[in-house]
Backbone as CSV, one residue per row, in Angstrom:
resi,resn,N_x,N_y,N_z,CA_x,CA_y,CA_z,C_x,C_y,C_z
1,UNK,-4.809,-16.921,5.887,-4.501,-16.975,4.472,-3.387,-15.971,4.195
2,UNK,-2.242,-16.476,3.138,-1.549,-15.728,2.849,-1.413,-14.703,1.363
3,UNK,-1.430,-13.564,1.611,-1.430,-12.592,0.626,0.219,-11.542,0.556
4,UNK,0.633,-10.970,-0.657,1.690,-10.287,-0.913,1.095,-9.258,-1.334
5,UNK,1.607,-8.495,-0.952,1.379,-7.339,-0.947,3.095,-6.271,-2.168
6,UNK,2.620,-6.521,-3.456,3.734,-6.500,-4.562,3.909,-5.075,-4.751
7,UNK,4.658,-4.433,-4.160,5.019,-2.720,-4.380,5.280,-2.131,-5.571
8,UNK,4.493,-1.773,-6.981,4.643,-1.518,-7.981,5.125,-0.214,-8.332
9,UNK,6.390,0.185,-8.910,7.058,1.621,-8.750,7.002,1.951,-10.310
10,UNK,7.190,3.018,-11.092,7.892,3.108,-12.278,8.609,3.974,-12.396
11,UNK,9.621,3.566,-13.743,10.719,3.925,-13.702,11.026,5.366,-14.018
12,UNK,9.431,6.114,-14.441,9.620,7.538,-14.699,9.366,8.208,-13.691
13,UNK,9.546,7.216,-12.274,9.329,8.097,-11.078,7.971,8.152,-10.280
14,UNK,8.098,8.276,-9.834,6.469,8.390,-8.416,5.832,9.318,-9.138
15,UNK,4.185,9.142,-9.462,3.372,9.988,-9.752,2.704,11.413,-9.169
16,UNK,3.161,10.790,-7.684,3.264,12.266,-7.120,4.632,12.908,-7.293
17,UNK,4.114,14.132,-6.747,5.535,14.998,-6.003,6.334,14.429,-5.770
18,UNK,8.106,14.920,-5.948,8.969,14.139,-5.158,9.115,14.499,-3.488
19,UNK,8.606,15.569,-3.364,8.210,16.198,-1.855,7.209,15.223,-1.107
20,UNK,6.334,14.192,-1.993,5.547,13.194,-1.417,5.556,12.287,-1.312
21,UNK,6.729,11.852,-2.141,7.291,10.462,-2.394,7.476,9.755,-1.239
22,UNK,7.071,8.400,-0.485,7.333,7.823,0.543,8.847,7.742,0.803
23,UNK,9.481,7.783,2.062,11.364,7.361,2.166,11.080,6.328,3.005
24,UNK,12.206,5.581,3.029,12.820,4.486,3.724,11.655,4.010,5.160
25,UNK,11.749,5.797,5.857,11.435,5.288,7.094,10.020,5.200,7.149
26,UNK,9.499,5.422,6.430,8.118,5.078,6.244,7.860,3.754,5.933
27,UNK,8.592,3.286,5.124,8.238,1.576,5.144,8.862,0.390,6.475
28,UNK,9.703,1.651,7.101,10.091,0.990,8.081,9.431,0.996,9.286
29,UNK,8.549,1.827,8.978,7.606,2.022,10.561,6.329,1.088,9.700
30,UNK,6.053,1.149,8.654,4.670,0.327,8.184,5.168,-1.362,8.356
31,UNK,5.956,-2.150,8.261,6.782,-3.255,8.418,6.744,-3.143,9.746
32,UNK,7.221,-2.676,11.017,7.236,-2.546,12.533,6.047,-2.498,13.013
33,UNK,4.642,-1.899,12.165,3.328,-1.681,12.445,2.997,-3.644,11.959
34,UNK,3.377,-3.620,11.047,2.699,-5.067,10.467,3.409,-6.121,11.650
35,UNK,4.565,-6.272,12.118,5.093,-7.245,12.878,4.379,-6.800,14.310
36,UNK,4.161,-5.741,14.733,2.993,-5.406,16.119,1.830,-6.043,16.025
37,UNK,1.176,-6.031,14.821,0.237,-6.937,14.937,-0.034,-8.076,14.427
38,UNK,1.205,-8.608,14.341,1.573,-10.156,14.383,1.156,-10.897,12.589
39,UNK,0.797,-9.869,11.554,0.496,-10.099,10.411,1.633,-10.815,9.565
40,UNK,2.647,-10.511,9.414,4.176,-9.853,8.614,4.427,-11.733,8.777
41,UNK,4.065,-11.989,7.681,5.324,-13.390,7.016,6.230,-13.131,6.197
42,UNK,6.585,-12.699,6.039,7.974,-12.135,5.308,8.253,-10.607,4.040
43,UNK,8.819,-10.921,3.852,8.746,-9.769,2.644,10.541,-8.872,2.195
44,UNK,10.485,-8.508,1.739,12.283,-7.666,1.205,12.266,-6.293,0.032
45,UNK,12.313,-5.152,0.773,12.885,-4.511,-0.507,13.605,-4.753,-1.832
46,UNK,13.700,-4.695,-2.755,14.322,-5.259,-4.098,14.882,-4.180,-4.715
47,UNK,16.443,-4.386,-5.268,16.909,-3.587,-5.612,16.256,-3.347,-7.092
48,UNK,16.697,-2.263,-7.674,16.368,-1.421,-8.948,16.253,-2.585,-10.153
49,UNK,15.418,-2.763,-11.241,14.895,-3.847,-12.229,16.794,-3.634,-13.164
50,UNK,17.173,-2.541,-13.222,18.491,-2.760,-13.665,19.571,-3.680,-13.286
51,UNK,19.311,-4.351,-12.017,20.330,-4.957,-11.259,19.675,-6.163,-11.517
52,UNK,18.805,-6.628,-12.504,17.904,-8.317,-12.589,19.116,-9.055,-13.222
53,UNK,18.400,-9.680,-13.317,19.315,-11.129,-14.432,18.088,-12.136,-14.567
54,UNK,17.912,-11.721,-16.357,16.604,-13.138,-16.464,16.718,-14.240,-17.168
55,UNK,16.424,-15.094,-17.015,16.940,-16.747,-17.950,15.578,-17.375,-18.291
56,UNK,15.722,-17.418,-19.802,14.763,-17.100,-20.383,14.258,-18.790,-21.117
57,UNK,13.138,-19.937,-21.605,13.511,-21.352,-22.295,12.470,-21.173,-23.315
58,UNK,12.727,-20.954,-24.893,12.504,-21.283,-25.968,11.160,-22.178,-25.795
59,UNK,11.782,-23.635,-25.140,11.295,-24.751,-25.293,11.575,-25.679,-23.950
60,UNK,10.944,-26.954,-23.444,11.328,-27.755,-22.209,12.856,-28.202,-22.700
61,UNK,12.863,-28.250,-24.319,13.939,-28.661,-25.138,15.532,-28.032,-25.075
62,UNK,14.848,-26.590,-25.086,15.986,-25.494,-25.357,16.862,-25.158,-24.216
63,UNK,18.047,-24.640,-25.002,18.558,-24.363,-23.901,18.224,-23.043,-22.722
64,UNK,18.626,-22.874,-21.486,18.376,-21.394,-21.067,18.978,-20.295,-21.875
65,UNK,18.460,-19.252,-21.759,19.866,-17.779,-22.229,19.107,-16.848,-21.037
66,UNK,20.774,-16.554,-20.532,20.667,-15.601,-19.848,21.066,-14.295,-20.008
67,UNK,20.315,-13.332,-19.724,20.270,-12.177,-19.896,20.281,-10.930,-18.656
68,UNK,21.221,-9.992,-18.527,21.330,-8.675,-17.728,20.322,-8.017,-17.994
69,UNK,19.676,-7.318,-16.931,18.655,-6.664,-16.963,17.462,-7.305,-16.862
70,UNK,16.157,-6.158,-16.744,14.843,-6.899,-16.995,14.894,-6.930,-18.361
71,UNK,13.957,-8.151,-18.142,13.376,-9.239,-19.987,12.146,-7.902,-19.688
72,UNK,11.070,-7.664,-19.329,10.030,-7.164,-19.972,10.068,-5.429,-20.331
73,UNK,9.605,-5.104,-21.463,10.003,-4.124,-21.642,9.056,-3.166,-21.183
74,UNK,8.820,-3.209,-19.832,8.018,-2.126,-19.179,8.457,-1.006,-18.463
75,UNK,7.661,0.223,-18.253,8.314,0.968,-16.891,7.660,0.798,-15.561
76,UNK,7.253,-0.290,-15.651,6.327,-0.611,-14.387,7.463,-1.477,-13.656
77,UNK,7.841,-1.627,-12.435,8.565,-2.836,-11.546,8.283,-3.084,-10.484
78,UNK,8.726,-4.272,-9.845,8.347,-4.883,-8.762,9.772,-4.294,-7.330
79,UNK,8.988,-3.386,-6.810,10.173,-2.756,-6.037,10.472,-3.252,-4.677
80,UNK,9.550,-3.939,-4.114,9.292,-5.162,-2.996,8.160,-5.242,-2.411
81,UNK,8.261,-6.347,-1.275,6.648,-7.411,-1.294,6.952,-7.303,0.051
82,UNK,5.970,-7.321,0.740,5.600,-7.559,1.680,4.040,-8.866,2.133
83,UNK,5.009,-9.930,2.471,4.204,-11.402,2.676,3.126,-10.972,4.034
84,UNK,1.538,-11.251,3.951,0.739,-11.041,4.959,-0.154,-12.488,5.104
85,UNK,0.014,-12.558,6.384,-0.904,-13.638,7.434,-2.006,-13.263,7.587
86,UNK,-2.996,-12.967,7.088,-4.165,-12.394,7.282,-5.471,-13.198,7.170
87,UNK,-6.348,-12.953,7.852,-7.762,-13.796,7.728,-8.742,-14.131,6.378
88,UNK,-8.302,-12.315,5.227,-9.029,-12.662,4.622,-8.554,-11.613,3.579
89,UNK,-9.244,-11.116,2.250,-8.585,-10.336,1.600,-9.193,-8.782,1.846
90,UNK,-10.098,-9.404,2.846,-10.896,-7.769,3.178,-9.431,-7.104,4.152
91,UNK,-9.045,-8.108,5.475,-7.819,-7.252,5.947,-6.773,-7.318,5.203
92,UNK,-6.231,-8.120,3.843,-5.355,-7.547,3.107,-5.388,-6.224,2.576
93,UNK,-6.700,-6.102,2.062,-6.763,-4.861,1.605,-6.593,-3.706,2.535
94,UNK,-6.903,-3.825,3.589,-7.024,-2.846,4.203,-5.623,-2.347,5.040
95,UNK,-4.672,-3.379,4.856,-3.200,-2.953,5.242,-2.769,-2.461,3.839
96,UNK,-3.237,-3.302,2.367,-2.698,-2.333,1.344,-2.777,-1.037,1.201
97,UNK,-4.104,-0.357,2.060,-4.286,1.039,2.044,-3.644,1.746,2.464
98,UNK,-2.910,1.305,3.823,-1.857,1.647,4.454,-0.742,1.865,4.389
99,UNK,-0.173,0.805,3.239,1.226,0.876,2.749,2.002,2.178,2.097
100,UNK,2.619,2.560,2.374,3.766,3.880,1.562,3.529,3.602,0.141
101,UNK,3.707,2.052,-0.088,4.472,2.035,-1.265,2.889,2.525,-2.601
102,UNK,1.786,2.409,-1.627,1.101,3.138,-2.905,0.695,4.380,-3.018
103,UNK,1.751,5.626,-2.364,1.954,7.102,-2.360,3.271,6.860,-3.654
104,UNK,2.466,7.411,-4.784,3.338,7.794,-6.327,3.611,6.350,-6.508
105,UNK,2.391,5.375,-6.181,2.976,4.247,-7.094,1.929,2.927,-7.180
106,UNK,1.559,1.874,-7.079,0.795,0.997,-6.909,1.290,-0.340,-5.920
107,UNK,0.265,-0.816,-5.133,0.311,-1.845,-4.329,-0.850,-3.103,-4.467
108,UNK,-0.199,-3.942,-5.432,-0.937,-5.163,-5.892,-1.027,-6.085,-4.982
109,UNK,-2.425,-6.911,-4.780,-2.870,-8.080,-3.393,-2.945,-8.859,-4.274
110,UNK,-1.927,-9.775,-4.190,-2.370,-11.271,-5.009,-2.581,-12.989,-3.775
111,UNK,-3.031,-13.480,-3.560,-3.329,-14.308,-2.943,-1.689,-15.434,-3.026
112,UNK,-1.325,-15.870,-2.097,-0.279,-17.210,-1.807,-1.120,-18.213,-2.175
113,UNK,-0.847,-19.006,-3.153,-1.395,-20.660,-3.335,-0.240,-21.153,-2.516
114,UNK,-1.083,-22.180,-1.866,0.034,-23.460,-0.731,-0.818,-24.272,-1.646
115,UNK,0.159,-25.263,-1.448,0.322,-26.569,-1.976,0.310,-27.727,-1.212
């Protein structure tokens, strides 16, 4: 079964320390750990919610409008995902524990619907 693993950051910064804040190579050895054990269906860092572009429909009727930036007015963002092959959501969870990205921040398990 497939689960994402959605790296939730905000924009006032990691709740810890910046001395604790996860770097780069930490998600790069947790990603190298996930492809060792053959879990890792995909996934991508995402640049900063400033760099979005959202297109937004009124109606099935209306037209699109597009818009720079994020549409929601949160400080919460989606900073990247990491896609997991996993048996069940007990070992999702238990690689979410693992992840960097929830040192000063949150790591949401939402289930893949296939179709």
């Amino acid at each position: 079964m497939k689960y994402v693993l959605l790296m939730m950051g905000n924009l006032d910064g990691p709740s810890c320390g910046e001395d604790d804040a996860p770097g780069p190579e930490e998600f790069m050895a947790f990603d190298a750990e996930l492809q060792r054990a053959g879990v890792l269906a995909g996934g991508d860092a995402l640049d900063g919610p400033e760099t979005g572009t959202s297109v937004t429909r009124a109606s099935r009727d209306a037209e699109p409008v597009v818009t720079a930036g994020p549409y929601a007015e949160s400080r919460e963002f989606v900073g990247g995902t990491f896609v997991l092959d996993v048996a069940d959501l007990d070992e999702a969870l238990r690689w979410a524990r693992r992840c960097p990205g929830a040192i000063g921040g949150r790591v949401e398990v939402r289930p893949v619907v296939e179709f």
